[in-house]
Structures are given as structure tokens and as C-alpha cells.
N, C-alpha and C positions, 0 to 999 in steps of 0.2 A: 504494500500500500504506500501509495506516496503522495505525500499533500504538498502541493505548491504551493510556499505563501509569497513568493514574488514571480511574476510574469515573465517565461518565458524570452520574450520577444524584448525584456528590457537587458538582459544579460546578450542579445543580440547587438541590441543598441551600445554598448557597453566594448563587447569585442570588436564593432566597425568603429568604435572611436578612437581605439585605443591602438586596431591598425592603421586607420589616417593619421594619427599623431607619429607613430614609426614612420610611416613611408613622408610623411612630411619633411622630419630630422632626414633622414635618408635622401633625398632629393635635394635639400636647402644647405645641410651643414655642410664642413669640409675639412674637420676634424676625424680622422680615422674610428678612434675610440667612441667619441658622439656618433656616426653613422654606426657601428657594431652596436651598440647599445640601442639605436633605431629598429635593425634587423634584429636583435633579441624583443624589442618589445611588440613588433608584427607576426613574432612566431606566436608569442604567448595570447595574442587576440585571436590566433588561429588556434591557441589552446580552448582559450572560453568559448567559442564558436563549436568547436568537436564536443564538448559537454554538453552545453546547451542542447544541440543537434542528436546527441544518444538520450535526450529524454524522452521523444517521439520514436525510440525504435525498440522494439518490444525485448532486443537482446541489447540492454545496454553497458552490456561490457566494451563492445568494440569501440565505444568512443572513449572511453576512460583507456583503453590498452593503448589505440593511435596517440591519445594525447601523453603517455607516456614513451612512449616510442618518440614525439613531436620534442619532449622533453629532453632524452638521450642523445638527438641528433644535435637538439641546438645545444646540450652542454661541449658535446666535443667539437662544434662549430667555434665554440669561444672561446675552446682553449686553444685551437689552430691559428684562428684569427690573430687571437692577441699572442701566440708565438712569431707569427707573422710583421704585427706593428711592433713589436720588440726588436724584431732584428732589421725591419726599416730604420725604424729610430737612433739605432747601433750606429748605421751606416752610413743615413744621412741626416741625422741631427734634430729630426721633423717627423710629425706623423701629419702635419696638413696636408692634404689630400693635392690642393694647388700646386704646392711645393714640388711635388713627386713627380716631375714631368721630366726627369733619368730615365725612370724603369719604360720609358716608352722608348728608348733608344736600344 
């Protein structure tokens, strides 16, 4: 038995807010760490979305399992990444995204 006592479709409104605010940082900043911190916050409104979404499905395990599966990926997404802006920052002093117009060479 399961009682709703908040709607649905407000925890929808919730996870599209909270990925327009990532993909926003994402698109505008040009701080390495600031956009990674963007993409970790777009995945986790694609977390609230796969929950919300396995309330409507009579087996609702598989959205709790994706969203942990959703979870594993993005932890080792951000431990790459930010090995990644570590050893930029080694090499050229900077994680501004602007700055970074070497590695196109």
C-alpha cells in the first residue's frame, strides 16, 4: 500500500528544474570544476525523474536499481573527470575552460 502525500508530477517539476539549472552552468560557465559539478547535478535530476517515473510501474524496482546504476556511473564519472582537471591544472596552471585552447593543437 502506498499513500502519496505529495504529487507526483511536483517531484517532476523538481527534477526539470534542477536539470535546467545543470545544463545552464554547463553551457554559460567556463570553469572546468563549475561545468563537472553542472553535469553531476543533470544526472541526479535524471535520478529524481527515474523514481518518480517507477511509481507508475507496477514492478518498481527497476527505477530504484537504474537510479542506482545512474548513481555508480556518475561516481566514477567524477572521479575521472576530476583526475582529469588535476593533471590539466599540473600542466597548464588553469582549469578555465577558455584558457585551454593547447589541447586543440
Amino acid at each position: 500500500m502506498s499513500i502519496n502525500l505529495v504529487d507526483p508530477s511536483l517531484f517532476l517539476l523538481v527534477g526539470a528544474a534542477l536539470f535546467s539549472i545543470g545544463l545552464a552552468i554547463v553551457l554559460l560557465k567556463r570553469h572546468a570544476i563549475v561545468v563537472l559539478m553542472g553535469i553531476e547535478l543533470m544526472l541526479n535530476a535524471v535520478n529524481v525523474n527515474l523514481v518518480t517515473f517507477s511509481q507508475y510501474d507496477p514492478d518498481r524496482l527497476q527505477g530504484q536499481m537504474m537510479t542506482l546504476f545512474v548513481l555508480v556511473v556518475a561516481a566514477a564519472e567524477a572521479v575521472v573527470a576530476m583526475a582529469i582537471v588535476l593533471q590539466v591544472y599540473r600542466h597548464f596552471r588553469t582549469v578555465q575552460l577558455d584558457e585551454l585552447t593547447e589541447l586543440k593543437q
